[in-house]
N, C-alpha and C positions, 0 to 999 in steps of 0.2 A: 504494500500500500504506500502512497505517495507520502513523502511527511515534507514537503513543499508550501504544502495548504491549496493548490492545487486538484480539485475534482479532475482525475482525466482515468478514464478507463474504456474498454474498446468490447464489446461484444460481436462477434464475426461468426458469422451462420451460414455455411453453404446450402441452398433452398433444396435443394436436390439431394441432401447425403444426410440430413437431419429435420426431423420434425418437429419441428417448436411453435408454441401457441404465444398468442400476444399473452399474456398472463404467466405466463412461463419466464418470457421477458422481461416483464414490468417487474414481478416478483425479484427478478435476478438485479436487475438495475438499483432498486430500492434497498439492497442488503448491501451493492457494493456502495450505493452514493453514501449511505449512513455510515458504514463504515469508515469511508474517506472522510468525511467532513466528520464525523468524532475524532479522528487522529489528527487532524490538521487542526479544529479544534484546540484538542486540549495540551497541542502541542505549541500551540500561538499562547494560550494562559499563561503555560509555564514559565516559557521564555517571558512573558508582559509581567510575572510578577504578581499585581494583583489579586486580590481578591472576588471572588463571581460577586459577593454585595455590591463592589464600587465597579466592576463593570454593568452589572444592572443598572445599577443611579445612572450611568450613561449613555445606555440603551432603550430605556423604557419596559427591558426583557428582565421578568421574574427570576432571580437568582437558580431558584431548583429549576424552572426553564432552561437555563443556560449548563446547568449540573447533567440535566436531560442530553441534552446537544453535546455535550462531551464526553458523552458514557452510549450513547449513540441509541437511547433510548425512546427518544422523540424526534419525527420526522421534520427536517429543517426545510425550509424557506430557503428563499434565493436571500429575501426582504429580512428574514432573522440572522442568516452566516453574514450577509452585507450589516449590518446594524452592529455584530459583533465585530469583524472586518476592522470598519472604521472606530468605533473604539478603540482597538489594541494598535492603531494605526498602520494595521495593514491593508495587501489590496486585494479583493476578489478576479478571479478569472475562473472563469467558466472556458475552456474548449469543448467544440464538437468535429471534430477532426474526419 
């Protein structure tokens, strides 16, 4: 897994040689995005210092919210990892390669 902070991962499906359902997909997406963004996450904390209280006061985001998103508990927002992003003064990228 990335610890860039960096969402990037690739799922590649030959149509012909494998059967896969849209929900098979999504299911698969949603384990790796939460994964990514918990490690990048709580890997942006660590480095910041901080306490989840005071980055809450400066997000607007419930502390055990933000406890959630680094334990990869609760499913993140583009609008919640951005909110935390800029707090800890880092920067979000999304690729779709």
């Amino acid at each position: 897994m990335s610890r860039t902070g960096v969402v990037d991962f690739a799922i590649e499906v030959e149509p012909a040689s494998i059967a896969v359902s849209v929900n098979d997909l999504r299911d698969a997406a949603y384990v790796v995005a939460r994964a990514e963004i918990s490690d990048a996450i709580t890997e942006a904390l660590r480095a910041d210092g901080r306490g989840l209280r005071e980055i809450g006061r400066e997000t607007g985001l419930d502390p055990a919210f933000l406890s959630r998103l680094a334990t990869g508990k609760h499913s993140p927002t583009v609008a919640s990892v951005a909110l935390v992003a800029l707090a800890l003064g880092k920067t979000l990228k999304i690729s779709i390669e």
